[in-house]
C-alpha positions in Angstrom: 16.3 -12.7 66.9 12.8 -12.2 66.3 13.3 -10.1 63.2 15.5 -12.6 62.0 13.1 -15.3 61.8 10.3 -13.1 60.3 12.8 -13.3 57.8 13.2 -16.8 57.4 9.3 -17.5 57.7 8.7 -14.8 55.0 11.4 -16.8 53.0 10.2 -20.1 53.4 6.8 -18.8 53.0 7.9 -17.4 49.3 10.0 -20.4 49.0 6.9 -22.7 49.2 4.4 -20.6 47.2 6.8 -20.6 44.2 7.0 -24.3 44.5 3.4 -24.7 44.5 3.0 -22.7 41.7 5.5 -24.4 39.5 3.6 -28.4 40.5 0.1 -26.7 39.7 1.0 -23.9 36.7 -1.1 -21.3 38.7 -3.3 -19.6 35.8 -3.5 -16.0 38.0 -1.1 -13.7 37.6 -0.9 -9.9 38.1 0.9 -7.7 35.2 1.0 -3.7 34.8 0.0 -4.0 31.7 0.2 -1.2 29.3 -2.3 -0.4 26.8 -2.3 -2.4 23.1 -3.8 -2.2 19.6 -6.1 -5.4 18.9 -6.9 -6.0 15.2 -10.7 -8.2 15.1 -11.9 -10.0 11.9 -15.5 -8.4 10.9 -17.6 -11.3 10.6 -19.5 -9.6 7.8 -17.1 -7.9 5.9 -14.0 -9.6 6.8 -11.8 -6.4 7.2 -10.0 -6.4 10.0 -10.5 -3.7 12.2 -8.4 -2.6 14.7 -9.3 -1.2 18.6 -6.9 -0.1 21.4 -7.3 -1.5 24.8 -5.5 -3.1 27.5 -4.9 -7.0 27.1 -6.3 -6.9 30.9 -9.5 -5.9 29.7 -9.4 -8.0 26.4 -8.3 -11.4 28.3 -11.6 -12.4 29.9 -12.5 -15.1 32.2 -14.1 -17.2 29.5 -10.5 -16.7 28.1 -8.1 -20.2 28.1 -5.0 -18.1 27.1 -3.4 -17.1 30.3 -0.3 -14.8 30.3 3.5 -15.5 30.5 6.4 -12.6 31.1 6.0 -10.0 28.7 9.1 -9.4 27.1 11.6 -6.4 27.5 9.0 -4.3 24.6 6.2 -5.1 26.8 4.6 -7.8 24.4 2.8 -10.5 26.2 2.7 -13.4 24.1 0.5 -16.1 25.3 0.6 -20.4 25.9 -2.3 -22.6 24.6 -2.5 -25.8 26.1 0.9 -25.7 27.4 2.4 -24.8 23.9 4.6 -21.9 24.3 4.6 -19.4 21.2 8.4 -18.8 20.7 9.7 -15.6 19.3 10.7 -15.7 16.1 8.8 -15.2 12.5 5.7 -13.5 11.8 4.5 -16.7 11.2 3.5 -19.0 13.9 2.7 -22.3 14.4 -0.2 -23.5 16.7 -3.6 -25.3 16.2 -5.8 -24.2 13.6 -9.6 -24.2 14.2 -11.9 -25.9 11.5 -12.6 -22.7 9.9 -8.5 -22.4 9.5 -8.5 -19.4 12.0 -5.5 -19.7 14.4 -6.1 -21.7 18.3 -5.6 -17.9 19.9 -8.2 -15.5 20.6 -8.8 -12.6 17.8 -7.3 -10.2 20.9 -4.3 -12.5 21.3 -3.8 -12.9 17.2 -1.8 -9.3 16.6 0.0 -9.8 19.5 2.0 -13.0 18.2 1.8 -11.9 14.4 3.6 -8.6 15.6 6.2 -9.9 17.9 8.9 -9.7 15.1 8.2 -5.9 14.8 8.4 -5.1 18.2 12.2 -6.3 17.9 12.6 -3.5 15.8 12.4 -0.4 17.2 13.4 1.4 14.0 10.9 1.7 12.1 11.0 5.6 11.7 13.9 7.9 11.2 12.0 11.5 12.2 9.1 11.8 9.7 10.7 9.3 7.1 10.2 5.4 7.1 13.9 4.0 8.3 16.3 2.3 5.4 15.8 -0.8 7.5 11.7 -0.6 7.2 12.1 -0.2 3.5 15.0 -2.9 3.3 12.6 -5.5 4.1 9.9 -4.2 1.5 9.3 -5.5 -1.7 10.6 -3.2 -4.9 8.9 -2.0 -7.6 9.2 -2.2 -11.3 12.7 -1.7 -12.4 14.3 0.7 -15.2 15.5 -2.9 -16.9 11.7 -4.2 -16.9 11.0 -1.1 -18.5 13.7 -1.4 -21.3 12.8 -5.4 -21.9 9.0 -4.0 -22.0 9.6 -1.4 -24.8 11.6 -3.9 -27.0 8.9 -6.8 -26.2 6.1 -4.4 -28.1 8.3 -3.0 -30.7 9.5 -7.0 -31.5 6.8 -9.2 -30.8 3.4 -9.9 -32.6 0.6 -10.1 -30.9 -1.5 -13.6 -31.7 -4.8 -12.5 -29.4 -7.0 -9.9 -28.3 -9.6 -10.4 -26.2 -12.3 -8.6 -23.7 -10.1 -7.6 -20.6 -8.6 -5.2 -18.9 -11.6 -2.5 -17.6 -14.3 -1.1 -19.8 -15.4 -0.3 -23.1 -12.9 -0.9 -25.7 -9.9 -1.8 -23.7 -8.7 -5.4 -24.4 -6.1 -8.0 -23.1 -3.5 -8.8 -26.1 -1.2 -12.1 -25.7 1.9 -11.6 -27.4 3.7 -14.7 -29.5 6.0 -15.7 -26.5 3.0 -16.0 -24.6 3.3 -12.9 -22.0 0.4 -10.3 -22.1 -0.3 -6.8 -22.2 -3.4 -4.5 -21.6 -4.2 -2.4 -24.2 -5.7 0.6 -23.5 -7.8 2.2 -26.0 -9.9 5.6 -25.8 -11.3 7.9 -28.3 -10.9 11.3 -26.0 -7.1 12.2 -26.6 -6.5 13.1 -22.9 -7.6 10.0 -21.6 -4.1 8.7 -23.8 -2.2 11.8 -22.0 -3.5 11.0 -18.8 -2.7 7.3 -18.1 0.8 7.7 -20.1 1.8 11.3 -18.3 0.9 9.7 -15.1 3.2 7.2 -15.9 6.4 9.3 -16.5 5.8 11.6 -13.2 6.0 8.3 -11.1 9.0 8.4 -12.8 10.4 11.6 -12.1 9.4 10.9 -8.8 10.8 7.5 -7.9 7.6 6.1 -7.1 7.8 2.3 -8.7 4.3 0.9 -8.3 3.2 1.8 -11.8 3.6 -1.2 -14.5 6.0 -0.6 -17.7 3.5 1.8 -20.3 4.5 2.9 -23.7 2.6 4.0 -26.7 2.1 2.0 -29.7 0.3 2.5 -33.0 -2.7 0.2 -34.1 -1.8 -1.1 -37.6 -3.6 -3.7 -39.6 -0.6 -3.6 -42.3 2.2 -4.1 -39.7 3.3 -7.6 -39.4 2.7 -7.5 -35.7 -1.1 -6.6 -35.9 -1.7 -8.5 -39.1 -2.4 -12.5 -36.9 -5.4 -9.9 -35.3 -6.7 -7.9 -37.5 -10.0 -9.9 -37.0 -10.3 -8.9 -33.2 -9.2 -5.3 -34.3 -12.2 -5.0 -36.6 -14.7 -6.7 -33.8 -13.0 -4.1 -31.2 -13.7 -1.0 -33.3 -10.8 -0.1 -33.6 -9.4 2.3 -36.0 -6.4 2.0 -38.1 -3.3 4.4 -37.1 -4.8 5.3 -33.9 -2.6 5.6 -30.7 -2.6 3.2 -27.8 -1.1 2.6 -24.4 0.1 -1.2 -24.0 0.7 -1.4 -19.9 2.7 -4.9 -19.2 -0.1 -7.4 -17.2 0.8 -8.3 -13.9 -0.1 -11.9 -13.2 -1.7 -12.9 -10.0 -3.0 -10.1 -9.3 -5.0 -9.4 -5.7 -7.5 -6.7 -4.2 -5.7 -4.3 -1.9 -7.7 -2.6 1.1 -7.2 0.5 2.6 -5.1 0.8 5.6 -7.0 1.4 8.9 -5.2 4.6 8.8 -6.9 6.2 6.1 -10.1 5.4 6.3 -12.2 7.0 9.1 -12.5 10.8 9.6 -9.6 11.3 11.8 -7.6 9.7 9.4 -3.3 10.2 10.3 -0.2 8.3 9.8 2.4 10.5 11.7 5.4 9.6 14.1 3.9 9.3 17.0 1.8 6.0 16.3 3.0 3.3 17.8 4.2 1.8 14.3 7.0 -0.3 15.8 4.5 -2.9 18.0 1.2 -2.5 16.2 2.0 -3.5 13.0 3.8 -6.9 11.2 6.0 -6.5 8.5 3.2 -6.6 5.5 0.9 -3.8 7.0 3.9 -1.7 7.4 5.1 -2.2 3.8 1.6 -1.4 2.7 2.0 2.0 5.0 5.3 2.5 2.8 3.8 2.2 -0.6 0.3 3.6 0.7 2.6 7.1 1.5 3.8 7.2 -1.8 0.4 6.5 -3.5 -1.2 9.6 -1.5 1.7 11.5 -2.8 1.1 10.7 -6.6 -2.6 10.7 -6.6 -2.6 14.1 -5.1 -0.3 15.0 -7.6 -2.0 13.8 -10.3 -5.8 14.5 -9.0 -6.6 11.0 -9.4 -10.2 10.3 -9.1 -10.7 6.8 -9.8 -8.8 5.3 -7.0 -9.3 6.0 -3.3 -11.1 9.0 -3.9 -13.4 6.8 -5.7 -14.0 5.3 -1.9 -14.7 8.2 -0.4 -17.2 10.0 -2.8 -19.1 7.0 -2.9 -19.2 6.3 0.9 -22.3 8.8 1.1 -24.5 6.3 -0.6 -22.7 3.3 0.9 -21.1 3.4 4.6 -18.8 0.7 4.1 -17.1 1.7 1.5 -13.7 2.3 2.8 -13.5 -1.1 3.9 -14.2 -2.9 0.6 -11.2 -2.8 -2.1 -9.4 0.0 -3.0 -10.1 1.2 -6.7 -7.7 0.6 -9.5 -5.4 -0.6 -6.6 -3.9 -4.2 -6.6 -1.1 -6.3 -4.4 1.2 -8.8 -6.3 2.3 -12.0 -3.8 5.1 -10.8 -2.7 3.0 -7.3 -1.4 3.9 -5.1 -3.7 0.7 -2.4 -4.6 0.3 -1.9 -8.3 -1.5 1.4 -9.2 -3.2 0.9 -11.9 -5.5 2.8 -14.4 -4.2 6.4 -13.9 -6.2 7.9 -17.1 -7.9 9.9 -14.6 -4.9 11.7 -13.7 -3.4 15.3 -14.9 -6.0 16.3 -17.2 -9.1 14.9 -16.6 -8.9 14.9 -12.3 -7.5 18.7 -12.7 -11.0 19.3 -14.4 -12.4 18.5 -11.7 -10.7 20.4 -8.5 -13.7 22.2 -7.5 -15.4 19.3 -6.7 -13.0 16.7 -5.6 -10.1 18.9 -4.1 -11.2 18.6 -0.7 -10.9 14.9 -0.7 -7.2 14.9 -2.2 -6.5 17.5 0.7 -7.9 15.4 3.5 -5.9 12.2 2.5 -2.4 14.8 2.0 -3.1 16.2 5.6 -3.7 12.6 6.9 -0.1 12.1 6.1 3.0 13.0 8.1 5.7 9.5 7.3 7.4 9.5 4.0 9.8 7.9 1.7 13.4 9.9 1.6 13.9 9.6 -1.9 10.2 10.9 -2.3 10.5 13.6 -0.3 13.5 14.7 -2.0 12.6 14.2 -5.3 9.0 16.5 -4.2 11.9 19.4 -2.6 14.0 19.1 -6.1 10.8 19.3 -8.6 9.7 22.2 -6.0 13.0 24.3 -6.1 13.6 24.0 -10.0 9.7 25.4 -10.7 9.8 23.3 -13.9 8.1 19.9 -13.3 6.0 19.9 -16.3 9.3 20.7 -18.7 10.7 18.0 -17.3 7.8 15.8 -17.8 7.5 16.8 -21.7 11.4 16.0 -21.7 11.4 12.2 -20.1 8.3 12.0 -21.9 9.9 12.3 -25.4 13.2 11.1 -25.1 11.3 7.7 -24.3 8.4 7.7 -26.7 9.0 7.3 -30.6 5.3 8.4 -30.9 5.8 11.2 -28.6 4.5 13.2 -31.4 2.0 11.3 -31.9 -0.7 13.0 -28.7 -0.2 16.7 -27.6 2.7 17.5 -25.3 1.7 18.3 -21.5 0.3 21.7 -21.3 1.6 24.8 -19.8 -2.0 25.2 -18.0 -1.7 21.6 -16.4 2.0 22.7 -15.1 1.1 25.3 -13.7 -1.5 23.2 -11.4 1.0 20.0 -10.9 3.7 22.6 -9.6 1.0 24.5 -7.1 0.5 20.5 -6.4 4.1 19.8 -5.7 4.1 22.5 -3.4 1.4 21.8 -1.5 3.3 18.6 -0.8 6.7 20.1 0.2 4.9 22.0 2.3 3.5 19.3 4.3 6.6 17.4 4.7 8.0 20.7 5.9 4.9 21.0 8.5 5.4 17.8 9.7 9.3 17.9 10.2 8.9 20.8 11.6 6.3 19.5 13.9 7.6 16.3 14.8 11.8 16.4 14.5 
């Protein structure tokens, strides 16, 4: 009998504390919590950096935000003033301070802007990004915008040239329909091989970020120059001299480096916790951000994130300003832009840049698929740089117009190529 009302006094007792805490909205509450990544806003810099810690230690006293039930992914999302966050969009709709930051703490923020993510548990498939990760990513320039692009410069005359488009004697043309182009023009030949060999290879390898190129021919006499030949005199230009017209992207941003990539112990493999540390945009950046360390290893770029980390010796923060010759469109797709650099003039340059392409390649251990297998075909056929020469002049009428790629350069982008397979074979074999 008197066990039986223990158990009716510990009932009651439970009863009445639940009760209590339901009239009054108890703030205290006692979760196993397991450890998160937080992302912060540098005040100075504004980069956001990211830390990992437990939300125990990040919700301080000081701290209004008080916890509800984490969900079944262990995600605590948090209540401000009685207003519940709901599950749902990256988005989220809550007070916003005067400075238009969010009502939630910086250590709450990721939490709520990552919630979809953690719904999706697929993010990976082994060492590749998962067809539903790359589903909701935005897609790159088309074989159809290449096609209109081609037939745009062969058709159209172009009414304006003006300063634009990087140094020296590049300039920014407007065509008669009112679309744009840069014009890229160089006096050293390989600068022209370069930017427009770059361009095929992203080709032959599926990688989409680069904008439609092709090669066309200053001339005063033709009737598409002749509304310009002003600005072509101005520009010191010189008649019948090959140039690379790359379609303009409008609206145009800086992209960043990923926090990833841009301390010493640099990695993006598997076992980061992708799924509920990231929102969709940072892992769509992570998606095109493999493929760019895959091309500009390939291609020895210099003037991109390379650029970053040569310079970071005179200036620490470097890799947290702008990524070189690197923009995002509004939708977050990352243009690369600018690849003259790459095949000739990087490959120069090995001895004293190779140990930066090698420490962003063995940073990397997630892939695309169709990257991956278009590195294992170009690897087992041993002829990348005939097929280069190949797409290069089936799809240039001035193909003869600049030298063909070089035996000597093949030789190096195919030791390049399988440097790559190999570390996609490492990291399989290491991770699946």
């Amino acid at each position: 009998m008197r066990k039986f009302q223990s158990v009716i006094m510990a009932g009651l007792a439970f009863t009445l504390g639940f009760v209590l805490g339901m009239m009054f909205q108890l703030p205290v509450i006692t979760l196993p919590l397991e450890e998160q990544h937080f992302e912060k806003t540098d005040p100075k810099t504004g980069i956001r950096v990211e830390s990992v810690g437990s939300a125990r230690k990040q919700l301080s006293l000081d701290n209004p935000l008080r916890l509800v039930k984490p969900s079944s992914y262990g995600v605590v999302y948090p209540q401000n003033n009685g207003t519940n966050y709901l599950q749902g969009q990256t988005d989220y709709s809550g007070s916003r301070q005067s400075d238009g930051s969010s009502g939630a703490s910086p250590a709450i923020e990721p939490l709520i802007r990552n919630r979809e993510s953690a719904k999706q548990p697929d993010v990976l498939d082994g060492v590749f990004w998962s067809e539903a990760t790359e589903r909701k990513c935005p897609g790159g320039f088309t074989e159809k915008e290449q096609e209109d692009w081609k037939s745009k410069i062969n058709n159209v005359k172009v009414v304006k040239l003006e300063n634009g488009c990087g140094r020296m004697q590049n300039r920014l043309a407007t065509f008669k329909d009112a679309s744009r182009a840069c014009v890229r023009y160089r006096m050293n030949t390989d600068q022209i091989q370069g930017d427009i060999f770059s361009f095929y290879l992203s080709k032959l390898l599926g990688i989409n970020n680069v904008p439609p190129s092709s090669l066309h021919l200053v001339n005063t006499i033709d009737d598409r120059w002749r509304t310009v030949t002003g600005e072509i005199a101005n520009s010191k230009w010189a008649d019948d001299k090959v140039v690379i017209f790359t379609q303009f992207v409008e609206g145009l941003k800086p992209s960043h480096i990923p926090f990833e990539f841009r301390e010493e112990d640099r990695k993006l493999h598997p076992k980061q916790d992708l799924a509920n540390s990231k929102g969709p945009e940072d892992l769509c950046d992570l998606v095109q951000w493999s493929d760019l360390l895959i091309f500009d290893y390939l291609t020895a770029n210099l003037d991109r994130v390379v650029n970053n980390m040569f310079n970071r010796q005179w200036n620490p923060n470097m890799m947290n300003t702008p990524a070189h010759n690197l923009e995002r469109t509004s939708n977050g797709r990352l243009v690369f832009l600018d690849n003259e650099s790459g095949l000739f003039h990087g490959y120069r340059l090995l001895d004293k840049y190779a140990s930066y392409h090698k420490k962003l390649l063995d940073a990397l251990c997630v892939f695309r698929n169709s990257t991956a297998h278009a590195i294992e075909r170009l690897h087992h056929s041993g002829n990348a740089g005939e097929e280069l020469n190949k797409l290069f002049s089936q799809n240039e009428e001035l193909s003869n117009q600049i030298p063909r790629f070089p035996q000597k350069n093949a030789k190096i982008l195919q030791q390049r190529i399988a440097d790559v397979f190999e570390q996609i074979q490492m990291c399989k074999k290491h991770y699946v």
